[in-house]
C-alpha positions as CSV (number, residue, x, y, z in Angstrom):
1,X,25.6,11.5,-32.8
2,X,28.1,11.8,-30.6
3,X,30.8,10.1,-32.5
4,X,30.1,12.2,-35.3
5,X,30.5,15.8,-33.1
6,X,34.0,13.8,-31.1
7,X,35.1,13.2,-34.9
8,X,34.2,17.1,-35.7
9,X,35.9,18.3,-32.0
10,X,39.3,16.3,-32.6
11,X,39.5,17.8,-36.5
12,X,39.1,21.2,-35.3
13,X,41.6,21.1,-32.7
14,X,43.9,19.7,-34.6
15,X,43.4,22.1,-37.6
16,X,44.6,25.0,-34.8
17,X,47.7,23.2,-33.3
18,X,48.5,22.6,-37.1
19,X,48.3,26.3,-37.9
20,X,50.5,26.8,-34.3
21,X,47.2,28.6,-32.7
22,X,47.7,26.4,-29.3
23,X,50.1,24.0,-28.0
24,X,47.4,21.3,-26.8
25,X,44.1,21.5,-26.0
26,X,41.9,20.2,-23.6
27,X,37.8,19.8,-23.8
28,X,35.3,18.4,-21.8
29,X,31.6,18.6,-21.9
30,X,28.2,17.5,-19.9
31,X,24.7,17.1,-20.5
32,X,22.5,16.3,-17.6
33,X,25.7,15.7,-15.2
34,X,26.9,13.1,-17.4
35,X,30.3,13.7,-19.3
36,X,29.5,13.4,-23.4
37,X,32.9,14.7,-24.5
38,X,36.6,14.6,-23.2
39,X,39.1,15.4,-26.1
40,X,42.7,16.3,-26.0
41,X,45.0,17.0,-28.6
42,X,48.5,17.8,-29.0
43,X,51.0,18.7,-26.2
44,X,51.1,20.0,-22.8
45,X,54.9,20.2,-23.1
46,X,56.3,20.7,-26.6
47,X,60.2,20.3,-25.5
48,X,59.7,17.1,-23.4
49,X,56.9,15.7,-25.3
50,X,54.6,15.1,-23.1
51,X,50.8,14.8,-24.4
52,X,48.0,17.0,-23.0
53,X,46.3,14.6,-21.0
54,X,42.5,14.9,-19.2
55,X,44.5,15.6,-15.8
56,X,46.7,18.3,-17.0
57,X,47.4,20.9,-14.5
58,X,46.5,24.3,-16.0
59,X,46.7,27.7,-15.2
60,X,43.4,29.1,-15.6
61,X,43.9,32.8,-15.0
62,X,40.8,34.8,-14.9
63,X,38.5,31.5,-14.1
64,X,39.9,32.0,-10.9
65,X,36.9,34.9,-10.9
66,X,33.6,33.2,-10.3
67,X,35.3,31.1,-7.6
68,X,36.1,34.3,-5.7
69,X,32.9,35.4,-6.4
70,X,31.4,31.9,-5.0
71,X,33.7,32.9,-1.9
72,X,31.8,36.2,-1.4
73,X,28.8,34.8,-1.9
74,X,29.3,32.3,1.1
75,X,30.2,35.3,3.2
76,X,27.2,37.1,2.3
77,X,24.7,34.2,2.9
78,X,26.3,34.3,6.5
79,X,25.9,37.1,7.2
80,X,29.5,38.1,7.5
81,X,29.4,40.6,4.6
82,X,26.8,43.6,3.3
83,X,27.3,43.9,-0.8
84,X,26.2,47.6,-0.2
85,X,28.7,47.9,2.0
86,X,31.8,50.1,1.4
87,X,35.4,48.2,0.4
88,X,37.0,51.5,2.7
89,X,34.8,49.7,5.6
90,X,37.8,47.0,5.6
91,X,40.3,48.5,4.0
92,X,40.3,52.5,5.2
93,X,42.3,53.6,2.0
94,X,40.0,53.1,-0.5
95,X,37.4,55.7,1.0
96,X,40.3,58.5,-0.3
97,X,40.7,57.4,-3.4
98,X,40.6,59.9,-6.6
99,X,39.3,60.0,-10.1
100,X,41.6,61.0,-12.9
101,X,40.0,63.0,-15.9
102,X,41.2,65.0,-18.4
103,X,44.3,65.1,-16.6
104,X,42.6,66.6,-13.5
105,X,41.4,64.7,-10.3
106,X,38.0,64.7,-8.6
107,X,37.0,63.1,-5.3
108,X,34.9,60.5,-4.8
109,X,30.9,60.9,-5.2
110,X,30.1,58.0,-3.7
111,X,32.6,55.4,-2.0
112,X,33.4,51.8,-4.0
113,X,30.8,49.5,-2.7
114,X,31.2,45.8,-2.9
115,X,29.1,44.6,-5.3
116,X,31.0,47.4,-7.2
117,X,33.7,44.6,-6.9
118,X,32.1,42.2,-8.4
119,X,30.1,43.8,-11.3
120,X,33.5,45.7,-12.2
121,X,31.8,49.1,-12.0
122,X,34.5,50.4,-9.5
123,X,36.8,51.8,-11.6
124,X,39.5,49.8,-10.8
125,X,41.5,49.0,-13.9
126,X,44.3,46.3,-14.6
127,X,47.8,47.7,-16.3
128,X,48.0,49.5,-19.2
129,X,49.1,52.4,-21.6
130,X,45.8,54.3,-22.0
131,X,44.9,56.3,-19.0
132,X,46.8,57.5,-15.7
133,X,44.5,54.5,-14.1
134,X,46.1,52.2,-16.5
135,X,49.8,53.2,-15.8
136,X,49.9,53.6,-12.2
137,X,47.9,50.2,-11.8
138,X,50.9,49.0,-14.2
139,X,53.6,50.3,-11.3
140,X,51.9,48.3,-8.6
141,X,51.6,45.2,-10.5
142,X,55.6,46.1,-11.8
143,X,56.8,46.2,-8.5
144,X,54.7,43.0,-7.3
145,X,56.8,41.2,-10.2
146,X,60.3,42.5,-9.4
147,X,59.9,41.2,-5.7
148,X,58.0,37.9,-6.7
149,X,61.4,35.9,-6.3
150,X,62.6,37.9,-3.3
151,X,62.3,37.7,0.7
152,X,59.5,40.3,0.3
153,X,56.8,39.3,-1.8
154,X,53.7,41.6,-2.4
155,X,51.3,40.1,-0.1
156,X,47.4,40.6,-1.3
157,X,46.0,42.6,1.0
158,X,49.5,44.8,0.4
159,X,49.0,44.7,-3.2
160,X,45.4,45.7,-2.5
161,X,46.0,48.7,-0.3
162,X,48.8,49.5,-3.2
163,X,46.0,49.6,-6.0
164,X,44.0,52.1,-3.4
165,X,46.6,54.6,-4.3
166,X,45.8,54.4,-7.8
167,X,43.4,57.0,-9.5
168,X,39.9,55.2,-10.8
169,X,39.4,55.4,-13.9
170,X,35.7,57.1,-13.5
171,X,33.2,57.3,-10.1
172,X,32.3,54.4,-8.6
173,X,29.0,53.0,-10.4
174,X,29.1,55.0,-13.1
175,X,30.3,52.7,-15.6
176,X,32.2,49.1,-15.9
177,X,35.7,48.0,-17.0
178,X,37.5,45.1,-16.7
179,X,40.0,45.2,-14.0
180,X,41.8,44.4,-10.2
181,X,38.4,44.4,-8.6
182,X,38.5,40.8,-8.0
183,X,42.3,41.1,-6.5
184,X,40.4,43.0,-3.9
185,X,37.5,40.7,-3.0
186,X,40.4,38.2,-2.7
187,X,41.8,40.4,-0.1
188,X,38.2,41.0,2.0
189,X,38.0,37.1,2.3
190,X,40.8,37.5,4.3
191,X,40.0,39.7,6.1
192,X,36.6,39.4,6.7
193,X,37.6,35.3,7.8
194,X,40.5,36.1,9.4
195,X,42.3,33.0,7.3
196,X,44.6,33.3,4.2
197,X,42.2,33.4,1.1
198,X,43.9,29.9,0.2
199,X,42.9,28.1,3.6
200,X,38.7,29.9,3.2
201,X,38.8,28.3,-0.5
202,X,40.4,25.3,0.5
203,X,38.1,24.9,3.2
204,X,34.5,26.2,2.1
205,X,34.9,25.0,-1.8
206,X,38.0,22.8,-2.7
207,X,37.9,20.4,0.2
208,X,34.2,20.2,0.2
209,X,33.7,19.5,-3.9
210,X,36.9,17.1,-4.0
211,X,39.0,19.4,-6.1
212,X,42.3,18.3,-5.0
213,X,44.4,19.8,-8.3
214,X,43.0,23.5,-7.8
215,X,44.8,26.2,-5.5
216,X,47.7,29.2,-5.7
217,X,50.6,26.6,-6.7
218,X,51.4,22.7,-7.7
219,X,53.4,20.9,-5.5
220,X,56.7,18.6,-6.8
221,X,54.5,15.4,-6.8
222,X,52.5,16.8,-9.3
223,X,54.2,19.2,-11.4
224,X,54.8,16.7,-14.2
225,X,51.4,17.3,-15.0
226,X,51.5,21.1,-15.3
227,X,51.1,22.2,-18.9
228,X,53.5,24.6,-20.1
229,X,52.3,28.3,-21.8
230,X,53.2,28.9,-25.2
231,X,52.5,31.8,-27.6
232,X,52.5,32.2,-31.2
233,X,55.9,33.8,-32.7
234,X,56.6,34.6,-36.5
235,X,59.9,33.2,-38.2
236,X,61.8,35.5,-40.5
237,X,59.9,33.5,-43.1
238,X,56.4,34.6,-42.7
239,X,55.6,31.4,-40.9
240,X,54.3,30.6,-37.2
241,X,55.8,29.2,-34.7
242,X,55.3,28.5,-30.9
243,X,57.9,29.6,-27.9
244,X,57.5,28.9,-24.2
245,X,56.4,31.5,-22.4
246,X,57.9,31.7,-19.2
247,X,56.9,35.7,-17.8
248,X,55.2,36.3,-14.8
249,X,51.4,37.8,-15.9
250,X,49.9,40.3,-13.2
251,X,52.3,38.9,-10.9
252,X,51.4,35.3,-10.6
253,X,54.3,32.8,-10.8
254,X,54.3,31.0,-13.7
255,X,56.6,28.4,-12.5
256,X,53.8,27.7,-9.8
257,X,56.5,26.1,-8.2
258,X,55.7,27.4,-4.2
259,X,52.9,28.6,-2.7
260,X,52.7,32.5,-3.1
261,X,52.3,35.6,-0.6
262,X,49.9,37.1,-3.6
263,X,46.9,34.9,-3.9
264,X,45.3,36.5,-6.6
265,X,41.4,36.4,-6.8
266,X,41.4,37.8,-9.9
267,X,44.1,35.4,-11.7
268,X,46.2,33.0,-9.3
269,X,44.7,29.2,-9.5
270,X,45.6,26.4,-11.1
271,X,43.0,23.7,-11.6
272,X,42.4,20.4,-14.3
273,X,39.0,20.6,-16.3
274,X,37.8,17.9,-14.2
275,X,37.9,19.9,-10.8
276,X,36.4,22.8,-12.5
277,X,33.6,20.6,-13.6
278,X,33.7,19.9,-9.7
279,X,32.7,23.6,-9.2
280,X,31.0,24.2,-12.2
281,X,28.3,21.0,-11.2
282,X,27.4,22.5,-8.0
283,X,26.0,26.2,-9.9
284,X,24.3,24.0,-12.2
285,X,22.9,22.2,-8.8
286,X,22.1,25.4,-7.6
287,X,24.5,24.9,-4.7
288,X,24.5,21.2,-3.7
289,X,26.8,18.3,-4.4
290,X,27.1,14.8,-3.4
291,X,24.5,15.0,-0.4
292,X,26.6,18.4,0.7
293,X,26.0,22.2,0.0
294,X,28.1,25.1,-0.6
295,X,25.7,27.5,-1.3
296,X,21.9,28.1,-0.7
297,X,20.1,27.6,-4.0
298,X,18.5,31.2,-4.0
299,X,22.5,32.5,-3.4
300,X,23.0,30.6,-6.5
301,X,20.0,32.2,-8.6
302,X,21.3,35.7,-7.2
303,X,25.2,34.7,-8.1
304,X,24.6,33.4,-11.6
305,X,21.8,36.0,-12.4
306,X,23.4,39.5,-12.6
307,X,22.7,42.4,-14.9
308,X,24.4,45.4,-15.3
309,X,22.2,48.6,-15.3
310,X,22.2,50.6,-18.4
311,X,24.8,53.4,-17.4
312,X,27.2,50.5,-16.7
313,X,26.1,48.3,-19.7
314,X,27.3,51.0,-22.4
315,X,31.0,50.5,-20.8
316,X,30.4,46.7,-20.9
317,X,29.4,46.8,-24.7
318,X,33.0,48.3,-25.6
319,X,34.3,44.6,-25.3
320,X,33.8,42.9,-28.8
321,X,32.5,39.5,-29.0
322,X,30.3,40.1,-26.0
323,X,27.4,40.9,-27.5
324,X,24.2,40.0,-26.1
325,X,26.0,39.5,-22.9
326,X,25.6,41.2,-19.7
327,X,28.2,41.0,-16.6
328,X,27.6,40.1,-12.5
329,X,29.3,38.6,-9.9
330,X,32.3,38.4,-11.9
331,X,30.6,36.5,-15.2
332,X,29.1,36.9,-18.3
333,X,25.6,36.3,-18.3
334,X,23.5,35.8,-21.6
335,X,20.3,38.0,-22.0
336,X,20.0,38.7,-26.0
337,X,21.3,35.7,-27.9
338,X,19.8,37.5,-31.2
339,X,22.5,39.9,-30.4
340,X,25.5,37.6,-29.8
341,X,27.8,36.5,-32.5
342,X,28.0,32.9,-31.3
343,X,25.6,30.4,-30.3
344,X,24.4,31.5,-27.4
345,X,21.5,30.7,-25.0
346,X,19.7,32.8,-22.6
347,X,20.5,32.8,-18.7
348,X,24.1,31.1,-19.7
349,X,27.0,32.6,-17.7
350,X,30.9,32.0,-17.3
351,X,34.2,33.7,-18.0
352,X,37.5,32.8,-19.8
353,X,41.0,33.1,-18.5
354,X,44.3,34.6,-20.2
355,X,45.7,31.5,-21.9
356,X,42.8,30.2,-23.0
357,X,40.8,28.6,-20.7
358,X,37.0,28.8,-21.1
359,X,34.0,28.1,-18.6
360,X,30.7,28.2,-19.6
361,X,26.9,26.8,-17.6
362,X,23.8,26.8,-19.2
363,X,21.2,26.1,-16.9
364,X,18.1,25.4,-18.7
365,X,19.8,23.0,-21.1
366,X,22.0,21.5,-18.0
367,X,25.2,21.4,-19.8
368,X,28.7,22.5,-19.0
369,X,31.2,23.8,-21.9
370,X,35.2,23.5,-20.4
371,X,37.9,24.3,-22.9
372,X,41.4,24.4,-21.4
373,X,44.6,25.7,-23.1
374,X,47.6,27.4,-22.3
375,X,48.5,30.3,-25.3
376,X,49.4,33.5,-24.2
377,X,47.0,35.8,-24.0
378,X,44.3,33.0,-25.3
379,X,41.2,33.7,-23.3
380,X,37.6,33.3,-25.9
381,X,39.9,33.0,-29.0
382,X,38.5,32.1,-32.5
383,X,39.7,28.1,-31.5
384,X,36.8,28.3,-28.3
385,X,34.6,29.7,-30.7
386,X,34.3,27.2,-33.1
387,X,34.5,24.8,-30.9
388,X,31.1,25.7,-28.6
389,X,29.5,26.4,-32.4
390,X,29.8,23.3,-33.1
391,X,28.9,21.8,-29.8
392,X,26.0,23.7,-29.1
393,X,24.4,23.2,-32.8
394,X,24.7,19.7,-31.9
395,X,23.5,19.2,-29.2
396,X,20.1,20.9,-29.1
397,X,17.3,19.3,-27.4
């Protein structure tokens, strides 16, 4: 059977570098902690030619999320750390902040709690063009580029006391959008730890789960193996092409070549699917691995079992292709797979990243979906789609 589905994966893949929808691409899959599919296809580096390989370094973007999350959660379990407890507690700026509306302001009815943070009901918003949240996050994130290469980088808890002078986009718990909320948790770690958000990861989850390719940048010994990003460009004749692309997203360095002042929580890692299925084991696990523990296995129920409440949910079920979904801790979380329009099984959870990276756990079945690509602005594209489709319908128990 498994032949049969590999045969099926490699087609498909190769069908979308064909049709210049990714560079290369990267999959691998468990059942039951055992790995039944690792496929790559095409190239991590188009100009030099070098293959996408299973130990490609990749920047995963927004999969940084749910290891932040994992990082809050160990503060929690401690003891170090309330969720109902007020961001302005640590950082005093974002008890002041104001909500924009209709072109007026409003004060804050309640302050920004934490686990506002991690369900994205804050009202923190990342850059845009449609609302005075949008913009003015857009000027903070604008000036963290322009001084990315300079003697004064935007450190993160700077860039997070920058974002406190943005309007919200609505009252804190009122409803949920996507957004900087997990730039700010990145910035309580350190501050509640007292040690750069790099060192706590490295310390409490990298170190511990052996994931030796994952943190803020890639050091010279390794940075052969760091995939380059690509997006899809159209010649003068109708047809696709791919170009490098070589900008610097929400102010993480795409060069990765030095470790950063930003560490971004919400964006900043780069891992290889193996680590990642280091970190994505231990949920399944419910916290343990290899004879160790990095979180209690009733943290992990409460970490990978969020649900938005309805006010929130109605904001949540703007975002298409999230159907049947329901968002926590900085994931997804299946509750209605009737509703979704992919496979889809109850209690899964997980999150994509910007250039195409996907993670999905699905704890009943034990299994592990991780997609890796780098196409600018990838995340769950129609490539991951068909790809889980097909590996979901066959592999049913």
């Amino acid at each position: 059977m498994y032949r049969e589905l590999e045969n099926t994966v490699h087609e498909i893949m190769r069908d979308s570098i064909a049709n210049r929808e990714a560079a290369g691409v990267n999959l691998l899959v468990e059942k039951d902690f055992e790995t039944v599919l690792c496929c790559q296809e095409g190239l991590a580096d188009r100009e030099k030619g070098r293959r996408m390989e299973r130990d490609t370094i990749l920047r995963i973007y927004s999969m940084t999320k749910p290891i932040t999350a994992a990082a809050v959660m160990i503060l929690m379990e401690r003891g170090m750390l309330d969720l109902c407890q007020p961001v302005g507690d640590f950082i005093p700026e974002f008890s002041q902040m104001k909500i924009e509306r209709n072109g007026k302001y409003e004060e804050q009815l309640r302050p920004i709690l934490v686990h506002d943070l991690l369900r994205m009901t804050s009202g923190l918003v990342y850059p845009g063009e449609d609302s005075a949240a949008a913009r003015a996050a857009g000027m903070v994130f604008d000036d963290a580029v322009e001084r990315l290469h300079t003697e004064n980088p935007v450190t993160t808890i700077e860039l997070a006391r920058r974002l406190s002078e943005c309007p919200l986009l609505f009252q804190p718990g009122s409803s949920w959008c996507y957004g900087a909320s997990a730039d700010i948790l990145g910035a309580l770690v350190e501050i509640i730890s007292g040690k750069r958000f790099s060192e706590f990861l490295q310390e409490e989850i990298f170190a511990p789960l052996g994931m030796e390719d994952t943190g803020f940048w890639v050091p010279g010994e390794k940075r052969e193996r760091l995939a380059s990003v690509y997006e899809t460009a159209e010649k003068e004749d109708g047809t696709r092409t791919m170009k490098k692309y070589e900008g610097n997203y929400l102010a993480i360095r795409n060069d990765m070549a030095r470790p950063p002042a930003y560490e971004a929580g919400g964006a900043g890692l780069v891992s290889t699917l193996d680590d990642y299925m280091k970190f994505a084991r231990m949920l399944l696990n419910e916290g343990a691995f290899r004879g160790g523990r990095i979180l209690r296995a009733e943290t992990v129920r409460f970490f990978t079992g969020a649900e938005l409440m309805d006010i929130q949910q109605t904001g949540f079920n703007k975002w298409i292709g999230l159907e049947g979904y329901t968002y926590g801790n900085l994931m997804r979380v299946c509750r209605r797979p009737s509703r979704c329009c992919i496979l889809a099984k109850e209690g899964e959870y997980g999150w994509d990243g910007w250039t195409g990276m996907y993670f999905a756990n699905f704890p009943k079945e034990k299994m592990t979906i991780l997609m890796g690509t780098q196409k600018k602005e990838g995340a769950t594209f129609a490539l991951t789609r068909k790809l889980r489709n097909v590996i979901l319908s066959s592999l049913q128990e």
